[in-house]
BAFI-3210 file (N, C-alpha, C; in Angstrom, 3 decimals, decimal comma, padded with zeros to 6 digits):
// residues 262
n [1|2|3|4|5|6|7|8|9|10|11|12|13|14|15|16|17|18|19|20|21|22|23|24|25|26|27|28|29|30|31|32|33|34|35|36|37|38|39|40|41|42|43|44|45|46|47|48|49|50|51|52|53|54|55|56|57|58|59|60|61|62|63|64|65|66|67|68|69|70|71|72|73|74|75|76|77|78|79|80|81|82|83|84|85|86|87|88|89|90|91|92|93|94|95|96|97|98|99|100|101|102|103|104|105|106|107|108|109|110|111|112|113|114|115|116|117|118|119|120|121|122|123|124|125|126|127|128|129|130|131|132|133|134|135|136|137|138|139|140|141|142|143|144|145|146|147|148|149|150|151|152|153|154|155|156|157|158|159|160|161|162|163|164|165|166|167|168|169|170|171|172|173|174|175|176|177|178|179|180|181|182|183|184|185|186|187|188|189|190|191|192|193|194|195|196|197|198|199|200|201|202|203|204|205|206|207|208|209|210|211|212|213|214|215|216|217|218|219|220|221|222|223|224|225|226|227|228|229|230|231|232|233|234|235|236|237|238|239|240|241|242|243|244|245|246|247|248|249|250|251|252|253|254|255|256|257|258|259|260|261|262]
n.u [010,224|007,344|004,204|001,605|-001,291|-003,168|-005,947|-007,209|-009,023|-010,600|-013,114|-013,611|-012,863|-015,295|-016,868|-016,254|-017,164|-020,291|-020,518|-020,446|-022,180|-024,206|-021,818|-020,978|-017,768|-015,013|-011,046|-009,690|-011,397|-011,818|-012,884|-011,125|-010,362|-012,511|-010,423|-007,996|-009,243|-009,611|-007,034|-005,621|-006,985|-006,557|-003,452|-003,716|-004,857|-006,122|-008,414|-007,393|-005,164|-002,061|000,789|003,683|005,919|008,592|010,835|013,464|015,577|017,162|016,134|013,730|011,224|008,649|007,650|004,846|004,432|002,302|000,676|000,527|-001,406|000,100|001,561|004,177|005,105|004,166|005,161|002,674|002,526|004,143|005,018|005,337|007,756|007,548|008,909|011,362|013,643|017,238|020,045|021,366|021,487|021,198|018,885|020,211|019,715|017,675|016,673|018,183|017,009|017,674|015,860|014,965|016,954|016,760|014,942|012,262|008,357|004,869|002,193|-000,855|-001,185|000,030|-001,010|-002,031|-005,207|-005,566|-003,679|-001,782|-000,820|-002,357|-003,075|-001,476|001,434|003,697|006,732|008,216|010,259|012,634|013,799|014,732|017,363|017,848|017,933|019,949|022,010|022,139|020,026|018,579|015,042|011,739|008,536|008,469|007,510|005,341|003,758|000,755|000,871|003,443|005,454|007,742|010,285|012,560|010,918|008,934|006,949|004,470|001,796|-001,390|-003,644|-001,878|-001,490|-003,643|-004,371|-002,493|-002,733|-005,391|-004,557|-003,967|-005,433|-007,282|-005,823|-005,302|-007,410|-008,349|-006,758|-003,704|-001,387|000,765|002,841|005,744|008,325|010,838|013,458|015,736|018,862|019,370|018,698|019,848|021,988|025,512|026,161|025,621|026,421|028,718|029,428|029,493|031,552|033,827|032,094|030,866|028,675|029,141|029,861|027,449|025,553|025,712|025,310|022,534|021,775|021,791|019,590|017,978|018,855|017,527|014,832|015,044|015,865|013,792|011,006|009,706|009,589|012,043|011,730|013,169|015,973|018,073|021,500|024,546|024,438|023,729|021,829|020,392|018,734|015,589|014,474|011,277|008,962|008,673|011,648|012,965|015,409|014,981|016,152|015,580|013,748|010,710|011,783|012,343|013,473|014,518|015,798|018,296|020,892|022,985|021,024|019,568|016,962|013,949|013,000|009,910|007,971|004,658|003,171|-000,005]
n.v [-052,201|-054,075|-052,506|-052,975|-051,499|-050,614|-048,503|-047,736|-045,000|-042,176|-042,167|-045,415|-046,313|-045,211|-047,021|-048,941|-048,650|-048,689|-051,303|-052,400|-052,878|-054,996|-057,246|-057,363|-056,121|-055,093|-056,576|-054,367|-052,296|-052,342|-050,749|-048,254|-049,104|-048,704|-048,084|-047,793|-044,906|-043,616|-043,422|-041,928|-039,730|-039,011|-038,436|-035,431|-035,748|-036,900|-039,225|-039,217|-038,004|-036,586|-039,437|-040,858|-043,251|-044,846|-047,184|-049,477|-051,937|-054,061|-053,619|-054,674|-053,437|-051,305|-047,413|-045,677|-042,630|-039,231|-035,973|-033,431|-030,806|-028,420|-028,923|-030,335|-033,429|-036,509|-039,968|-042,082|-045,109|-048,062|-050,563|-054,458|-055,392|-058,955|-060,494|-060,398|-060,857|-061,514|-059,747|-056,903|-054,051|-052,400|-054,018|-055,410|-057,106|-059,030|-061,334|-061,717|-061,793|-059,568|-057,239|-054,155|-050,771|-047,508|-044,504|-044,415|-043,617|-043,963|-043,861|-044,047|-045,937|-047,767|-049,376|-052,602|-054,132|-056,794|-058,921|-061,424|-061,907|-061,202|-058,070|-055,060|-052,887|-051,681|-051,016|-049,739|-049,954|-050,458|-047,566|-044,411|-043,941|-046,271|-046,546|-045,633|-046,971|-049,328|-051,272|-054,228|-056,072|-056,059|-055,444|-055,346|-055,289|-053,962|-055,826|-058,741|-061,573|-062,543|-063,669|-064,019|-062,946|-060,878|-058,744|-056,888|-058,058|-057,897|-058,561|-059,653|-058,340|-056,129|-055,064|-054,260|-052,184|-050,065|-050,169|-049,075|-046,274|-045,529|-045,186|-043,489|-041,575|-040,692|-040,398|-038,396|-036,451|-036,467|-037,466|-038,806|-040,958|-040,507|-043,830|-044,340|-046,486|-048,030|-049,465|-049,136|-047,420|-044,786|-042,979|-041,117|-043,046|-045,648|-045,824|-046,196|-048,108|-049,381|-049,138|-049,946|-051,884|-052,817|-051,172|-048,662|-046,228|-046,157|-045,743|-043,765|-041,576|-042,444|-041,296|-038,578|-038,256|-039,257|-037,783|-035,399|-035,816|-036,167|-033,910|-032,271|-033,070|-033,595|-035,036|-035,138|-033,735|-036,065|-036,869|-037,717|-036,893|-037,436|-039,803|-040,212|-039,716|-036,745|-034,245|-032,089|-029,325|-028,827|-029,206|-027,192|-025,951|-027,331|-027,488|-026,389|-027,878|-030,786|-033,140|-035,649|-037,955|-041,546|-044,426|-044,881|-042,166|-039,598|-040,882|-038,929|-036,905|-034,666|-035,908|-036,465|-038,328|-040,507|-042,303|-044,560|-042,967|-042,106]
n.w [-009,720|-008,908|-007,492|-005,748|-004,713|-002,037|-001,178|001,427|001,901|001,669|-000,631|-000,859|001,970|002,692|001,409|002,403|005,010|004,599|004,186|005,852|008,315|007,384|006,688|009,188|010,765|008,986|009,254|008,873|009,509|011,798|015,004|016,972|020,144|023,490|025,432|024,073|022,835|025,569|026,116|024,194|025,208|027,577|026,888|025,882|022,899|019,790|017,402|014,638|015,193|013,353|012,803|013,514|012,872|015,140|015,006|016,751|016,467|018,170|020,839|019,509|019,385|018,534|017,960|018,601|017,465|018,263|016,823|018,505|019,234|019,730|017,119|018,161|018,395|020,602|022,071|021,938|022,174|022,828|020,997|021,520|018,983|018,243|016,028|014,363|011,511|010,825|011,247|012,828|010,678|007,610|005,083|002,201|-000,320|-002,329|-000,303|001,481|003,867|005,792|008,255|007,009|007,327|008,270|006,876|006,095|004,124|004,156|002,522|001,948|-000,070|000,756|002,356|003,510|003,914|002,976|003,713|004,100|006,668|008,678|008,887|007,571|006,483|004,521|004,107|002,217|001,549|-001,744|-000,527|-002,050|-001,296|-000,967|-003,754|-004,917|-003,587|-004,750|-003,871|-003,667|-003,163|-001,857|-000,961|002,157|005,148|007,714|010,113|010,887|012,791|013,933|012,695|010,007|007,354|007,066|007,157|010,163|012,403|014,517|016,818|016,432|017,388|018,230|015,562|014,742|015,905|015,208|012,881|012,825|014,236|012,060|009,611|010,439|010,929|007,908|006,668|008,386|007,129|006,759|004,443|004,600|006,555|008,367|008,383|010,608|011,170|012,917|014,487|017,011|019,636|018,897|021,027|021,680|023,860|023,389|020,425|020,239|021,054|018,846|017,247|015,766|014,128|010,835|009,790|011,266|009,611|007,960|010,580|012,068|010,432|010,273|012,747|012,613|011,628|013,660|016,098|015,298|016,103|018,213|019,521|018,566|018,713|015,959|013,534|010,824|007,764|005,185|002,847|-000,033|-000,925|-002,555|-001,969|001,387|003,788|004,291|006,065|006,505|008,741|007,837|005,361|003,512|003,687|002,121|-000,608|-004,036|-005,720|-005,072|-005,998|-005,989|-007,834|-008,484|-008,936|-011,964|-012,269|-012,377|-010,388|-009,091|-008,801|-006,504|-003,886|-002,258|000,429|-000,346|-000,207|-001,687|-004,578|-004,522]
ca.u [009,535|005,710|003,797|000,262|-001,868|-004,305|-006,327|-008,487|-009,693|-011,809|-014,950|-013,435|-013,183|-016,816|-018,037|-016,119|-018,181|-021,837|-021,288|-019,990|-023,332|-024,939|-021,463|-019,955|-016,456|-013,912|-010,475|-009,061|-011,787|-011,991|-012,812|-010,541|-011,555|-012,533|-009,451|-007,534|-009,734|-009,229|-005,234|-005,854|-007,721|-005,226|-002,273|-004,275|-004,591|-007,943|-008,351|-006,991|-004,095|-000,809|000,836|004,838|006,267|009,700|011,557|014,461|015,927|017,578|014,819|012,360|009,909|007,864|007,035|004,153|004,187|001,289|001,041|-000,015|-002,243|001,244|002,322|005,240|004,527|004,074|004,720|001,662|002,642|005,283|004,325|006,297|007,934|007,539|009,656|012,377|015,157|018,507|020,884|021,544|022,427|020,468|018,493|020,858|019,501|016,565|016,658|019,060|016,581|017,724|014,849|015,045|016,764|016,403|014,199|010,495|007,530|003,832|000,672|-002,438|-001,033|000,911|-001,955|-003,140|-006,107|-006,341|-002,998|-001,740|-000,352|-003,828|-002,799|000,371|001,354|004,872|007,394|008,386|012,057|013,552|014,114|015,013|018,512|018,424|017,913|021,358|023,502|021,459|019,861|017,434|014,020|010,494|007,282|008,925|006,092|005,269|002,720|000,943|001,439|004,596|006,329|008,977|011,367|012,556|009,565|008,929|005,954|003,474|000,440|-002,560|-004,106|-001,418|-001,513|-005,132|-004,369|-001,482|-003,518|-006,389|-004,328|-002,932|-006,467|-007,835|-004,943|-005,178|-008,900|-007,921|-006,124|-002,558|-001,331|001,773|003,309|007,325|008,767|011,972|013,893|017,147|019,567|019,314|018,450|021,508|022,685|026,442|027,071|025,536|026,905|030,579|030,041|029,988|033,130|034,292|031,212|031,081|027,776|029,085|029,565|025,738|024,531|026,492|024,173|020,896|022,077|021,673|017,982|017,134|019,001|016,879|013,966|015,029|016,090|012,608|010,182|008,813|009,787|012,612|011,696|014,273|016,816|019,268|022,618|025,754|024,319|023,986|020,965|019,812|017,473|014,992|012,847|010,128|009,167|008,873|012,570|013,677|015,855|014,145|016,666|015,402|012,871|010,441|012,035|012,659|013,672|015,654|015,967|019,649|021,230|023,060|020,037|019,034|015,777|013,243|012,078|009,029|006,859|004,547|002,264|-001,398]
ca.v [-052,982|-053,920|-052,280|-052,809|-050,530|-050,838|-047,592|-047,368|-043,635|-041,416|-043,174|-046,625|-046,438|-045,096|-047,955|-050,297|-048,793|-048,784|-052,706|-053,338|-053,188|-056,085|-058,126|-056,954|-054,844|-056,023|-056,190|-053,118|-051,304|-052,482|-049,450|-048,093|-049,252|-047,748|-047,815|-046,301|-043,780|-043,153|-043,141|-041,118|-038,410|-038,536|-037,806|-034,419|-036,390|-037,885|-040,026|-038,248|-037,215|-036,936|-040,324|-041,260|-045,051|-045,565|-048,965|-050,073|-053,566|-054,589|-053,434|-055,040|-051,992|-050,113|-046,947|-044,722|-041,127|-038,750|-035,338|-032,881|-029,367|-027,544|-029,562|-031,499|-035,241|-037,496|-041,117|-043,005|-046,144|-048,571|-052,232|-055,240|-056,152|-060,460|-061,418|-059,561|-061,702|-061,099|-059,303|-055,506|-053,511|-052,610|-054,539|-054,547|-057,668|-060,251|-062,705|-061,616|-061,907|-058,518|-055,932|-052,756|-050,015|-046,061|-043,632|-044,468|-042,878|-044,778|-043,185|-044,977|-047,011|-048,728|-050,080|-053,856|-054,607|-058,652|-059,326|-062,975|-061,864|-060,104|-056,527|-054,682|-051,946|-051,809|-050,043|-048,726|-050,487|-049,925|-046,058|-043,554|-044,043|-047,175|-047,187|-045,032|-047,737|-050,409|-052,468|-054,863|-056,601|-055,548|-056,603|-055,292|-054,904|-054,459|-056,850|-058,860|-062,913|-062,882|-064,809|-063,258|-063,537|-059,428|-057,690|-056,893|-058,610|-057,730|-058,950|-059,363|-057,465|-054,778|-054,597|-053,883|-050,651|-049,402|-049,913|-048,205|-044,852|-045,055|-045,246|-042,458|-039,497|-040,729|-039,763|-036,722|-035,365|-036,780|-038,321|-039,924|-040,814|-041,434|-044,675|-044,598|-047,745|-048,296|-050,911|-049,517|-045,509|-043,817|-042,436|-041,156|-044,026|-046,935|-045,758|-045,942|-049,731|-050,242|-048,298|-051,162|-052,332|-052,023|-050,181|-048,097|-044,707|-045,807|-045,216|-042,603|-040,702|-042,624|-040,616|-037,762|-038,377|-039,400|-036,345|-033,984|-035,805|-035,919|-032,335|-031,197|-033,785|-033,126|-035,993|-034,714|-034,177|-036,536|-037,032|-038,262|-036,495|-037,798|-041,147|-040,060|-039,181|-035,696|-033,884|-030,576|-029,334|-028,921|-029,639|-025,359|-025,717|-028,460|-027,065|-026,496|-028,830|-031,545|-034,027|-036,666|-038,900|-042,602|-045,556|-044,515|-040,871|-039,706|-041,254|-037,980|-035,536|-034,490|-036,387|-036,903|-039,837|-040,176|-043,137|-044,351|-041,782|-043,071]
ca.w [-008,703|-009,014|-006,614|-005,630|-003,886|-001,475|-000,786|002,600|002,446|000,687|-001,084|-000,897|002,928|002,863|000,744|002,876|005,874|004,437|004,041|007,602|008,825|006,762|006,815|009,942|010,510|008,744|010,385|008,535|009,756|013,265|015,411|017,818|021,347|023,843|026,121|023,417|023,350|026,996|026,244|023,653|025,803|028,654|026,363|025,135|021,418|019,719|016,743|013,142|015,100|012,494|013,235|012,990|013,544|014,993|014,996|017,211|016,391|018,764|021,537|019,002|020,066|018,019|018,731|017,276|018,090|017,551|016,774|019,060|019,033|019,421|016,342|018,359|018,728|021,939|021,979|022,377|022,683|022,620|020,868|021,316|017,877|018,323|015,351|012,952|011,281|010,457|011,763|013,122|009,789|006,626|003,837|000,591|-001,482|-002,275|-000,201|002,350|005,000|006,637|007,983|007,001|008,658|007,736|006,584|004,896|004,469|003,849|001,980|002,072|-001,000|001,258|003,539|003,026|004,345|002,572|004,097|004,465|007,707|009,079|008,436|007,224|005,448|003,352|004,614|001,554|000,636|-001,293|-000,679|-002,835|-000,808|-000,953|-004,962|-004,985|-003,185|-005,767|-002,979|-004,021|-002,313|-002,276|000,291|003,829|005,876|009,146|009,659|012,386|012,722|014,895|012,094|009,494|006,913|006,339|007,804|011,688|013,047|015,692|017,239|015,055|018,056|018,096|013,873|014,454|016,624|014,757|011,581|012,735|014,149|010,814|008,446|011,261|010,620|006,792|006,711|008,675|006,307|006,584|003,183|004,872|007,267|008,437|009,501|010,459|011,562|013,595|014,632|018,507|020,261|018,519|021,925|021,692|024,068|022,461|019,154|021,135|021,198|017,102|016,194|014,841|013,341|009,303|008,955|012,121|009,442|008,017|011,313|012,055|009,205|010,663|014,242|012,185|011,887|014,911|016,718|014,728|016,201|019,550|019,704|018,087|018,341|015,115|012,524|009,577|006,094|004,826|001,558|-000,020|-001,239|-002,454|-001,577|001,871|003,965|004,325|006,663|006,898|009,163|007,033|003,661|003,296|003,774|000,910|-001,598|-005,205|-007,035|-004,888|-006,646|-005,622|-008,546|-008,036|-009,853|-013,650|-012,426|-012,345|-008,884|-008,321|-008,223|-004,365|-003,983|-000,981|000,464|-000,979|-000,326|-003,388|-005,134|-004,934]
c.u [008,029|005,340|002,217|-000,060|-002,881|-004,746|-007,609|-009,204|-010,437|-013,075|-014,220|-013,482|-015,014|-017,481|-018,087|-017,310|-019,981|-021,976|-020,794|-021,057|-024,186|-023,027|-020,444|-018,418|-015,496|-012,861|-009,699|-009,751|-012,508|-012,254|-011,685|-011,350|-011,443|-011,512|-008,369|-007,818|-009,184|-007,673|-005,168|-006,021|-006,615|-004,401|-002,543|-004,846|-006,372|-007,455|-007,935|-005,487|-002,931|-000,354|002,408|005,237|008,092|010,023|012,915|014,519|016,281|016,855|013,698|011,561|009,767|006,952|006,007|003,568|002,829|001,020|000,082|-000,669|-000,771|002,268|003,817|004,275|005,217|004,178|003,384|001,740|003,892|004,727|005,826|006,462|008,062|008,322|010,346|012,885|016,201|019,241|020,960|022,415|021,237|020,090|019,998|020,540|018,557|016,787|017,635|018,381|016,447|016,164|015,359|015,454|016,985|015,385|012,676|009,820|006,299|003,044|-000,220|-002,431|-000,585|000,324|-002,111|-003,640|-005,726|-004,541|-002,681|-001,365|-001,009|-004,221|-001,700|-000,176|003,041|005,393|008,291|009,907|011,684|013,385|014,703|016,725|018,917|018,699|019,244|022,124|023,128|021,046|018,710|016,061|012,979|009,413|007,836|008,071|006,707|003,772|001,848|001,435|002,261|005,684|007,169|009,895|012,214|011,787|009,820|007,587|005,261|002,517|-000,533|-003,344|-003,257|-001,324|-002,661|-005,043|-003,587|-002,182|-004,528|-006,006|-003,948|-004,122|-006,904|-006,974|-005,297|-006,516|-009,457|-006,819|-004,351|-002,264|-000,550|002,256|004,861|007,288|009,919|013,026|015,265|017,406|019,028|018,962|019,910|021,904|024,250|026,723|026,689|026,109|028,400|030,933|030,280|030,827|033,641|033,457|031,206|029,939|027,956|028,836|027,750|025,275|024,607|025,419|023,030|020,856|021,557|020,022|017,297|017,613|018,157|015,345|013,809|015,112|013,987|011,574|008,633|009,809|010,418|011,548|013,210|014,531|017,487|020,151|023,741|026,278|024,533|022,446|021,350|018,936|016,838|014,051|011,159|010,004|008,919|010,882|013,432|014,244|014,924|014,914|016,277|014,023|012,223|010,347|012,381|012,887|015,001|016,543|017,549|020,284|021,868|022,317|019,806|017,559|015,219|012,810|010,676|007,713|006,234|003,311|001,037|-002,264]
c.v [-052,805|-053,254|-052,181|-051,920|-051,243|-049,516|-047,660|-046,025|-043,374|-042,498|-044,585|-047,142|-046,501|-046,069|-049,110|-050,074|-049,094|-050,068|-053,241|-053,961|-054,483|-057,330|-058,136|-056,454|-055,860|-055,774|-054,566|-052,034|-051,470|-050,739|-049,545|-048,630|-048,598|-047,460|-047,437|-045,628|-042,754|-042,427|-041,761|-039,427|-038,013|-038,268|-036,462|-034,811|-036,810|-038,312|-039,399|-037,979|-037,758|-038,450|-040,343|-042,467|-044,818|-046,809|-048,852|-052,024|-054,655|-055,186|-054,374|-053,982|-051,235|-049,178|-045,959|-043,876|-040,254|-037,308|-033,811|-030,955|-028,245|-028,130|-030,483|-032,747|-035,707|-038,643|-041,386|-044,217|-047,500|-050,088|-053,111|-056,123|-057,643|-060,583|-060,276|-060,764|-061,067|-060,298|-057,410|-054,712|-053,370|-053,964|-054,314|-055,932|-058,414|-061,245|-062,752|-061,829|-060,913|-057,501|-054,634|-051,844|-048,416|-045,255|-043,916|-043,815|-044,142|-044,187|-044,625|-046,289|-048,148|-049,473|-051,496|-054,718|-056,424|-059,242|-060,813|-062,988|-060,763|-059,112|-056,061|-053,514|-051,862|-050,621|-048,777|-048,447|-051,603|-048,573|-045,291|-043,814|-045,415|-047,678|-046,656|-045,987|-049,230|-052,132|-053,096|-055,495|-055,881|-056,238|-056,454|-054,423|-055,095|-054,820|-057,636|-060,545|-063,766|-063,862|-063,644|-063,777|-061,454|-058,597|-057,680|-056,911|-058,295|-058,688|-058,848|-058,267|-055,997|-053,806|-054,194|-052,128|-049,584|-049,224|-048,897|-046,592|-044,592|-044,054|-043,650|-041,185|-040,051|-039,642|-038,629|-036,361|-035,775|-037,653|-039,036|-039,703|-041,596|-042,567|-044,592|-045,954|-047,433|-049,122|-050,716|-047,755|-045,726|-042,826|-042,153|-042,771|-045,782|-047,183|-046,107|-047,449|-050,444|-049,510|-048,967|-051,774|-051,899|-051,469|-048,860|-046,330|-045,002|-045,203|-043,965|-041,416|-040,983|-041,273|-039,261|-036,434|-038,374|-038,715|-035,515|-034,754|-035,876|-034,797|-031,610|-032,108|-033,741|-033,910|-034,763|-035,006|-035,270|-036,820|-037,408|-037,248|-036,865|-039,201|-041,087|-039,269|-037,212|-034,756|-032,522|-030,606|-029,640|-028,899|-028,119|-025,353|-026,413|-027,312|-027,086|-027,399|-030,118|-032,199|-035,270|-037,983|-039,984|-043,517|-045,271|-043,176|-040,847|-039,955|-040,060|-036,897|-035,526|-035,403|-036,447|-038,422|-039,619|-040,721|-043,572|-043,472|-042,524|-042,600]
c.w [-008,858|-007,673|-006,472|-004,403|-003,504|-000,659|000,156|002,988|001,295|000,490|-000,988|000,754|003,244|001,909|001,912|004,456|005,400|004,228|005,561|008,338|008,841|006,704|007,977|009,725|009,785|008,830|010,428|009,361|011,450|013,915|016,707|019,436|022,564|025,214|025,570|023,294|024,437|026,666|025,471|024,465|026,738|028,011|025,730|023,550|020,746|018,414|015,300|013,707|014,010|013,373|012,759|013,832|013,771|015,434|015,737|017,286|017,048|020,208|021,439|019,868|019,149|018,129|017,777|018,116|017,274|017,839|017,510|018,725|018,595|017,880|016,472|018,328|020,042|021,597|022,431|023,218|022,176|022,298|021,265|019,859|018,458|017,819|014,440|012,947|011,107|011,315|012,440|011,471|008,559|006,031|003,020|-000,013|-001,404|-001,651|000,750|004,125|005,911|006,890|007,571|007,980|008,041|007,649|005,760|005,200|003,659|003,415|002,469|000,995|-000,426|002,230|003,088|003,769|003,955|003,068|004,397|006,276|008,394|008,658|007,693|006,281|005,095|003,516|003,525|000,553|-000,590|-001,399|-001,615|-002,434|-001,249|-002,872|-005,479|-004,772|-003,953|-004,822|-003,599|-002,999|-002,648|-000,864|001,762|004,162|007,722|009,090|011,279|011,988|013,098|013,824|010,937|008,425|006,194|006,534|009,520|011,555|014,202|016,117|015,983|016,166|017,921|016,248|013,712|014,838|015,694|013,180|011,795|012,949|012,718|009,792|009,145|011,072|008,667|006,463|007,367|008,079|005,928|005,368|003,356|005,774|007,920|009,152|009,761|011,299|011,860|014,325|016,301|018,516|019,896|019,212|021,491|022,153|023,645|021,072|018,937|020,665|020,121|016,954|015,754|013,875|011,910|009,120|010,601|011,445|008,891|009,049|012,190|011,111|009,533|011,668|013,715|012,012|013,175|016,054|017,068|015,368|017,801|020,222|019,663|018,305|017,676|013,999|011,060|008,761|005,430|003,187|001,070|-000,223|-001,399|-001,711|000,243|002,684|004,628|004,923|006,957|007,530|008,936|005,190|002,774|003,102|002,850|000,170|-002,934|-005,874|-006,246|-005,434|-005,676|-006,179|-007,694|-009,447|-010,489|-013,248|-011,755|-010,949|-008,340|-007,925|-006,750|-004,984|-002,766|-000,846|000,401|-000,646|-001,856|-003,310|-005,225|-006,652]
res [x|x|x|x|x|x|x|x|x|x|x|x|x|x|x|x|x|x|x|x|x|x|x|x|x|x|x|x|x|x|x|x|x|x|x|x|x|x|x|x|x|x|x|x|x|x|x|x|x|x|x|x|x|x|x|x|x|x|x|x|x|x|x|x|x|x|x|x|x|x|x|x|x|x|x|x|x|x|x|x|x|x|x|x|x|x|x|x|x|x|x|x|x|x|x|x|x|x|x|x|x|x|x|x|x|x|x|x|x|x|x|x|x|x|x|x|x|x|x|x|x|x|x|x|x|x|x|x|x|x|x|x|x|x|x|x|x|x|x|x|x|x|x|x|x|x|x|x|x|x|x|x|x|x|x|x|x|x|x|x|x|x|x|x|x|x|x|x|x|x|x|x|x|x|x|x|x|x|x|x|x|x|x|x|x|x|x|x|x|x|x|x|x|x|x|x|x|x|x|x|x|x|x|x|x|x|x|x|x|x|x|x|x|x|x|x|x|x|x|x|x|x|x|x|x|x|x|x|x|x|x|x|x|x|x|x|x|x|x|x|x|x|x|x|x|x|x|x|x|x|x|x|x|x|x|x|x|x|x|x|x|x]
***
């Protein structure tokens, strides 16, 4: 899969600011304003904090948590996803229309500023998981534009915010950060109501994830195994035979989800 990068930190951020001045901001680098701020302050939090995105599908709501002095994370704030397509259930091919639902992670590669659809950044399918069960697609963003074909859509106003906490922990120090996506809150009793459903054991294994983040709220390291996600506290705690291969590399090795490497 081609993948282009678009890097907003280090010296390329700082070029893009020293021309803002002479051609005004441009939208990537909108500043936060100052009633996020405020939110900011009231939740104990300020601008760099670590940053993690979750997705519910069904909800449409995306939520992006942020990571506090004690190192748990607080929601922030809850957007309204506008537009997904398809159905409740993974991605698995080009052209299937489905969004994404699982485990990603984003670097700074995955930002793009010149967006056709204002902002976005690329969620990161297919996954290391998903290159195990041989799903195909490429370009699932979350984005703003309210429109869709395989991505989840926002506001161009709310893609501005969610972009900017993003560029702001990048440039403090964070190199990535999780998304993780699900059909609905993987409560026991919402989970009760697909037992019949055919991706009911997938999500059965999402639940897994989003347990460990409800229990701790402190975002898994996540993995695959045996074609099968995977999850550790911390990335101190990974196994050594696990790899941050992708693509060719042998489908049964353990691997992490990875994001792409800038």
């Amino acid at each position: 899969m081609k993948r282009r990068h678009f890097i907003v930190t280090g010296v390329s951020l700082a070029a893009a600011l020293g021309l803002s001045g002479c051609l005004g901001t441009p939208k990537h680098l909108t500043p936060l304003s100052d009633e996020t701020k405020a939110l900011l302050t009231e939740k104990g939090l300020s601008p760099g904090a670590a940053m993690f995105v979750r997705i519910f599908k069904q909800d449409a709501q995306l939520e992006v948590w942020l990571q506090q002095a004690s190192g748990t994370y607080v929601q922030f704030k809850s957007y309204n996803i506008c537009y997904w397509s398809g159905d409740l259930g993974p991605k698995q091919r080009e052209g299937d229309k489905q969004a994404p639902e699982g485990f990603y992670v984003v670097t700074a590669s995955q930002m793009n500023p010149n967006s056709r659809y204002h902002l976005s950044f690329n969620m990161g399918y297919p996954n290391e998981y998903d290159l195990v069960h041989e799903r195909t697609g490429a370009h699932l963003m979350v984005h703003g534009g309210c429109s869709s074909a395989g991505c989840y859509a926002v506001t161009n106003e709310n893609v501005e915010e969610i972009f900017a906490l993003a560029r702001e922990a990048f440039v403090a120090g964070q190199d990535r950060f999780p998304v993780h996506a699900f059909p609905f809150p993987l409560s026991d009793e919402n989970l009760a109501l697909y037992r019949d459903n055919e991706w009911y054991d997938f999500w059965r294994n999402l639940k897994e994830g989003y347990d460990h983040f409800e229990e701790n709220r402190v975002p898994p390291v996540a993995g695959v195994v045996d074609q099968r996600y995977v999850f550790f506290n911390s990335q101190d705690e990974v196994p050594e035979q696990f790899t941050m291969a992708t693509g060719d590399a042998d489908p049964d090795q353990p691997r992490l989800i990875s994001g792409w490497v800038n």
